[in-house]
C-alpha positions, 0 to 999 in steps of 0.5 A, a space after each residue: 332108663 326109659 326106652 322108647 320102642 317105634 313101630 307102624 313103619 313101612 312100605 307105603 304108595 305116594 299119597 298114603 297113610 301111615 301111623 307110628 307108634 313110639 310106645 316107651 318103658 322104664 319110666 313115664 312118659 307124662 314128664 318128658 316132651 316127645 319129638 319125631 325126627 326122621 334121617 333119610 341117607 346123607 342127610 342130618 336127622 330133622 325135627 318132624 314134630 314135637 308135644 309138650 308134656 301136657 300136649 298144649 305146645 306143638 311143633 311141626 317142621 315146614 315140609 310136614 304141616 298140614 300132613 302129619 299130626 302128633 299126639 299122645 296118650 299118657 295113660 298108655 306110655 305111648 306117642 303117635 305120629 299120623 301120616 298123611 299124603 305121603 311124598 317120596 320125600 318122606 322116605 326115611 328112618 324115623 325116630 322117637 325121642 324123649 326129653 326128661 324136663 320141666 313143663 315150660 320147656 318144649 323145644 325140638 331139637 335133635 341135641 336137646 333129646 335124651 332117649 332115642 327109639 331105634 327107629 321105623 323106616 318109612 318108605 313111599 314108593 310107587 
């Protein structure tokens, strides 16, 4: 059973940085696409951004483009996200998600997922 652990969250001025880490355990990441989602209070939980397995194929959610960057590092069993020039908007519970298939599927979204973190909260505030 894999399981993914985020770490990085926290308490962050608007226009700062912050980087996420979703490190996993229990299996290898290599054979599952990886997503960001995040969930603020009263609201659906989004797709922020997704990679394939191979790293080819990325997915960035409109609010987020130009700002945040995905990637992650196979060797290390790890995923990041990179957050720049965060908004007040941004605030929310973020979470790590794996999907355990074939290489030419990538998709983001939240019911295709299979193993969730329990989540990092980001919160940008003056």
């Amino acid at each position: 059973q894999l399981q993914l652990v985020e770490s990085g969250g926290g308490l962050v001025q608007p226009g700062g940085s912050l980087r996420l880490s979703c490190e996993a355990s229990g299996g290898t990441l290599v054979y599952y696409t990886i997503g960001w989602f995040r969930q603020a209070p009263g609201k659906e939980r989004e797709g922020v951004s997704c990679i394939s397995r191979g790293s080819n194929r990325i997915y960035y959610g409109d609010n987020v483009k130009g700002r945040f960057t995905i990637s992650r590092d196979n060797a290390k069993n790890t995923a990041y996200l990179e957050m720049t020039s965060l908004k007040p908007e941004d605030n929310a519970t973020y979470y790590c998600a794996a999907h355990l298939g074939p290489t030419y599927e990538f998709m983001c979204d939240v019911g295709r997922y299979d193993s969730w973190g329990q989540g990092t909260q980001v919160t940008v505030s003056s």
